[in-house]
Structures are given as structure tokens and as C-alpha cells.
C-alpha positions as CSV (number, residue, x, y, z in Angstrom):
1,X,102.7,116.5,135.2
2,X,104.8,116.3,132.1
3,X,104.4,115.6,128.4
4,X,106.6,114.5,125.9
5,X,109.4,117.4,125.7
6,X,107.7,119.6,126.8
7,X,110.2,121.0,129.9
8,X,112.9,120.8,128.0
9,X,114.4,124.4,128.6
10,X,114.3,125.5,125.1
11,X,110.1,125.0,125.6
12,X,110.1,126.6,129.2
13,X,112.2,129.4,128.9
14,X,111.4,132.8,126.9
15,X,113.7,133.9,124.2
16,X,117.0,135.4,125.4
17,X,116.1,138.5,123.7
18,X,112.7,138.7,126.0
19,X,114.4,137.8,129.0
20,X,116.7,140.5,129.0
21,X,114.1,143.0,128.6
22,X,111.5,141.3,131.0
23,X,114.2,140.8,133.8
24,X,115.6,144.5,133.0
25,X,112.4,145.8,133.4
26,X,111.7,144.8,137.0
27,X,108.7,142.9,136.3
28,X,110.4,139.2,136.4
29,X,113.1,138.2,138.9
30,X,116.1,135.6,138.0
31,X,114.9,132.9,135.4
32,X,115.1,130.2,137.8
33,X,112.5,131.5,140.2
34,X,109.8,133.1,137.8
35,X,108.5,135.2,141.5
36,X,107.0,138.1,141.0
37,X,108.5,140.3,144.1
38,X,105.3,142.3,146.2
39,X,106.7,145.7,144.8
40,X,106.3,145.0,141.1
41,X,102.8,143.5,142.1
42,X,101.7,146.7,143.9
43,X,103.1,148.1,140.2
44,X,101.1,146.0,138.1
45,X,97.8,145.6,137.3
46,X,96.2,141.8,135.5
47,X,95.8,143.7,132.1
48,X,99.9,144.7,132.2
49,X,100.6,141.2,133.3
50,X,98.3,139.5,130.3
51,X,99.7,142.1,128.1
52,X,103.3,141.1,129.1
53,X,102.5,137.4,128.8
54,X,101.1,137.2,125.6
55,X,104.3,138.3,123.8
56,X,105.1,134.9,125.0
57,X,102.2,133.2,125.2
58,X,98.6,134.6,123.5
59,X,99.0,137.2,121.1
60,X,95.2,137.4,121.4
61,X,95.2,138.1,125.3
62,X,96.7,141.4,124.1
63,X,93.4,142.9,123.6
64,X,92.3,142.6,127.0
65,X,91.3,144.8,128.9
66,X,90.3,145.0,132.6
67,X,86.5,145.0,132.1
68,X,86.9,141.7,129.7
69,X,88.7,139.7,132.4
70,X,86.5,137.3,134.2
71,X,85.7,137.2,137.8
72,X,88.8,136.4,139.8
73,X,87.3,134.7,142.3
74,X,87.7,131.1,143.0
75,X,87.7,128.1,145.2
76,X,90.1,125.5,145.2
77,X,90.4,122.4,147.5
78,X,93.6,120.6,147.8
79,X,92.9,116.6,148.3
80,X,96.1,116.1,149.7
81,X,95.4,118.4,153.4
82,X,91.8,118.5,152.5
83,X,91.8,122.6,153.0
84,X,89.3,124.9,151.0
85,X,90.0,128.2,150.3
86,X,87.7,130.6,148.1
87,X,89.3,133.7,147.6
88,X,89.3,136.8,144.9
89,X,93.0,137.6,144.1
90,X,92.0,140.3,141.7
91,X,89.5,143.4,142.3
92,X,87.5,144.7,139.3
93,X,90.1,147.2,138.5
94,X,92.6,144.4,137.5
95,X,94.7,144.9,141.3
96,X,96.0,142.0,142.6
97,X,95.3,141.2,146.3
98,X,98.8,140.7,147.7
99,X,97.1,138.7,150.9
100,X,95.2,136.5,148.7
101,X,97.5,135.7,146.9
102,X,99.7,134.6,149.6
103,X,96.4,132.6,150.5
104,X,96.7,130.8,147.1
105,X,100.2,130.4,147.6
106,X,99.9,128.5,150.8
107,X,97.1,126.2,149.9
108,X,99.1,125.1,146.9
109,X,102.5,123.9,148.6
110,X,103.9,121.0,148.3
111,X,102.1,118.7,150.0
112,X,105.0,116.5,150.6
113,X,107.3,118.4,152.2
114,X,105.0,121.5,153.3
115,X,107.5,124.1,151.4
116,X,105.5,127.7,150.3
117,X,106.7,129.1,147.2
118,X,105.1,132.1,144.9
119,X,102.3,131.1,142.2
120,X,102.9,132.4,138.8
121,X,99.9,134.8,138.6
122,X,99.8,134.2,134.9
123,X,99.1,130.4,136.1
124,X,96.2,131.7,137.9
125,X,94.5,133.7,135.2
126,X,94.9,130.7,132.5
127,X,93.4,128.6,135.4
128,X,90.7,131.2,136.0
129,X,89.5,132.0,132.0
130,X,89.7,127.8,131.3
131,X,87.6,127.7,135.0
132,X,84.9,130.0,133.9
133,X,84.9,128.6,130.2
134,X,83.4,125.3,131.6
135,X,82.0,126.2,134.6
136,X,82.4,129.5,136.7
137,X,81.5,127.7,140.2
138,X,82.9,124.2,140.5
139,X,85.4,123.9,143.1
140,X,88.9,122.9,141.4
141,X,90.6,120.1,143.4
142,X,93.8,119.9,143.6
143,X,96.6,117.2,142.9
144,X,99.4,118.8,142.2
145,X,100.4,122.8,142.5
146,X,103.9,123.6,143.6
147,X,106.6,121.0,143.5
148,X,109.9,121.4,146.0
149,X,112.9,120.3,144.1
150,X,113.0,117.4,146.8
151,X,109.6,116.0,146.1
152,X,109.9,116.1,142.3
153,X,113.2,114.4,141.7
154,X,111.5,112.0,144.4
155,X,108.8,111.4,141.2
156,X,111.3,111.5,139.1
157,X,113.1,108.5,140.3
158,X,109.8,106.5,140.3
159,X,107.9,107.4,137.1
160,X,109.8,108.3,133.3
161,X,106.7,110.5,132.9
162,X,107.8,113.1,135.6
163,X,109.3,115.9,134.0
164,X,113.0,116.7,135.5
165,X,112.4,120.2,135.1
166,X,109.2,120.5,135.7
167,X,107.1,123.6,135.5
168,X,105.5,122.7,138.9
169,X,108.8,123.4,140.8
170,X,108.1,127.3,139.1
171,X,104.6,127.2,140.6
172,X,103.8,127.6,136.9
173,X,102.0,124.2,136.8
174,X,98.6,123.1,138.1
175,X,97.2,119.4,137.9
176,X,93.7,119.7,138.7
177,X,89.8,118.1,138.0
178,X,86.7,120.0,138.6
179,X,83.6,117.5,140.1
180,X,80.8,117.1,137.7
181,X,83.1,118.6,135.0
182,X,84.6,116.4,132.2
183,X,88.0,116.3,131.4
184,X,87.5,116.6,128.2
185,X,85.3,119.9,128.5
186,X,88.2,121.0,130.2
187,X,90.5,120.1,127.6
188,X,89.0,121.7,125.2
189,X,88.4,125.3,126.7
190,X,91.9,125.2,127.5
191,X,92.5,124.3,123.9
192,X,90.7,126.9,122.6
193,X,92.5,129.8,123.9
194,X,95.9,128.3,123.4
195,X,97.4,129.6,126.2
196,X,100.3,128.0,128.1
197,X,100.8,124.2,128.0
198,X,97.8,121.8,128.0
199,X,98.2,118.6,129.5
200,X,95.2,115.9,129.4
201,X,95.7,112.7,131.5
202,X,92.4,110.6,131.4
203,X,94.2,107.5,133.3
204,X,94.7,110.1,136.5
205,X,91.3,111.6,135.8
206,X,93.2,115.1,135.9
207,X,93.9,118.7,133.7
208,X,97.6,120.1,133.9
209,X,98.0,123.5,132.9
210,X,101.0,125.6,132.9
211,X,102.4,129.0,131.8
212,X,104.7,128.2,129.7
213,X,104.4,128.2,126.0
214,X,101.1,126.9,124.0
215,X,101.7,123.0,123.5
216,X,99.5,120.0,124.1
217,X,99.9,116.5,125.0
């Protein structure tokens, strides 16, 4: 969803400096999309990507390795179409699965106006280490994944709380519960490996997460 400032552009956007040498690099695309392109996937393995978000992000994560990253398999089921997908978008050598992840795009569209768009990978893997923190096999349902520009200045217009630049229309931003799972569990896994914005919204009984910066709200 949103928190107090936190999609401002000065919290959702890297350093000039950085994103000069990410986008020079080849491994980000222009700022405003934040897709990763298929050839700098078939480049990249999960540890380069951690490695490359934690400049940003975890300074910790920078000691990962391939054999330290959890499982990358998991299910999530979107409440809005009521689809399930259970899929493994990473193999044990830190590859990402290029049809998977087209799998996870899809499932995570908007729901509003059926629009596909590319999920920040580094999404995924905050998702997926908070996931296994608290529970390793709970489904994670769905409320919000990618926003098109349409639907969220649509929320916009009918709640202050909706962010105007939200990370959701990145596909950096998940709202999500897991059943049997407290919220606060959640929470506080996320918490712990400060990575990425944490959003806690008891009221809608639902987790954001993002890949932007570490904040909490």
C-alpha cells in the first residue's frame, strides 16, 4: 500500500551516483520501469542480484552465497481471480527460471485491468527469505502485486493512504497474508532483516513489502 513518505522519489529511487553505474552496467533498464530484460537474467545469477541490491538495500545480504539462499520455491494464490500457482523461479545454483518467472509475473497482474508487467526479482527474494522465516509452506495470498498506472491513480482518488507513486506500479510491491500466519510474525521476520520497505496494516489484515529502501510503517 503506502506509508507515510515513503514513495516519495527521494525514498524510491537509488542515488544518482548508483544509478548511473547500475543502468551503465546493463543490469537495470530506465528508472521508470525497474525490468530486468531476459538477456541480463540469462547473465545473472540470485547471489549477483542480492549482491547488487544490497549496496542499496542489506549490506548484510552481501555475504550470501548461493548455498545460503533458501528454497525458491513457492505458492501464491491471488484472491482477486482465485488462481494458484506453485512454482520454483530459482534452481539450486542461483539461475533464475525465465518461464517461471513469467508464471509469477502473470499471476500477479493487475487484477483490475488484467495488465502483465515484470516482477522485481529482488521483490521475490525479500518475499521468499521473510516466507521461509515464518513459515516455509503457507500459501501467500494475494491482495495486491502489480498496479497499472490506471488502477492506482483510480485508488488514489478514493483513499489519501494510496501512494501516488507507488512501488506497486514497479512490480516492486507485494500486499500479502499468509493463513494460520500472524501478521505480526510476519512483521517481525521482515523486520529483522531490514530489507526493503515494511509495511504492517492490521485493519486490512495484510503484509506490504517492497524493494525499495529499509523503512517501516
Amino acid at each position: 500500500m503506502t506509508g507515510p513518505s515513503a514513495f516519495d522519489t527521494t525514498h524510491t529511487r537509488c542515488p544518482d551516483r548508483l544509478q548511473h553505474t547500475f543502468f551503465r552496467s546493463g543490469f537495470l533498464q530506465h528508472p521508470d520501469s525497474w525490468s530486468w530484460t531476459r538477456r541480463s537474467f540469462l547473465k545473472t545469477s540470485a547471489v549477483g542480484l542480492l549482491l547488487l541490491g544490497s549496496k542499496l538495500l542489506c549490506p548484510s545480504i552481501s555475504k550470501a552465497n548461493a548455498n545460503e539462499l533458501p528454497d525458491a520455491e513457492l505458492t501464491f494464490f491471488n484472491v482477486h481471480t482465485n488462481e494458484r500457482l506453485q512454482v520454483r523461479y530459482r534452481d539450486q545454483a542461483g539461475k533464475y527460471d525465465l518461464t517461471a518467472l513469467d508464471e509469477v509475473n502473470h499471476i500477479l497482474r493487475c487484477h483490475h485491468t488484467g495488465e502483465v508487467a515484470a516482477i522485481d526479482v529482488q521483490l521475490l527474494e525479500h518475499v521468499n527469505l521473510v516466507h521461509k522465516a515464518v513459515s516455509g509452506a503457507g500459501e501467500i495470498h494475494v491482495i495486491s502485486g502489480y498496479r497499472s498506472p490506471e488502477y492506482n491513480a483510480l485508488l488514489v482518488k478514493r483513499s489519501r493512504r494510496v501512494a501516488q507513486h507507488s512501488l506497486h506500479v514497479q512490480g516492486q510491491a507485494l500486499d500479502f497474508y499468509v493463513p494460520g500466519v500472524k501478521l505480526q510474525e510476519i512483521r517481525h521476520a521482515a523486520l529483522r532483516l531490514q530489507y526493503g520497505g515494511v509495511g504492517f496494516y492490521p485493519r486490512g489484515k495484510f503484509i506490504h513489502l517492497d524493494s525499495g529502501p529499509f523503512r517501516t510503517w
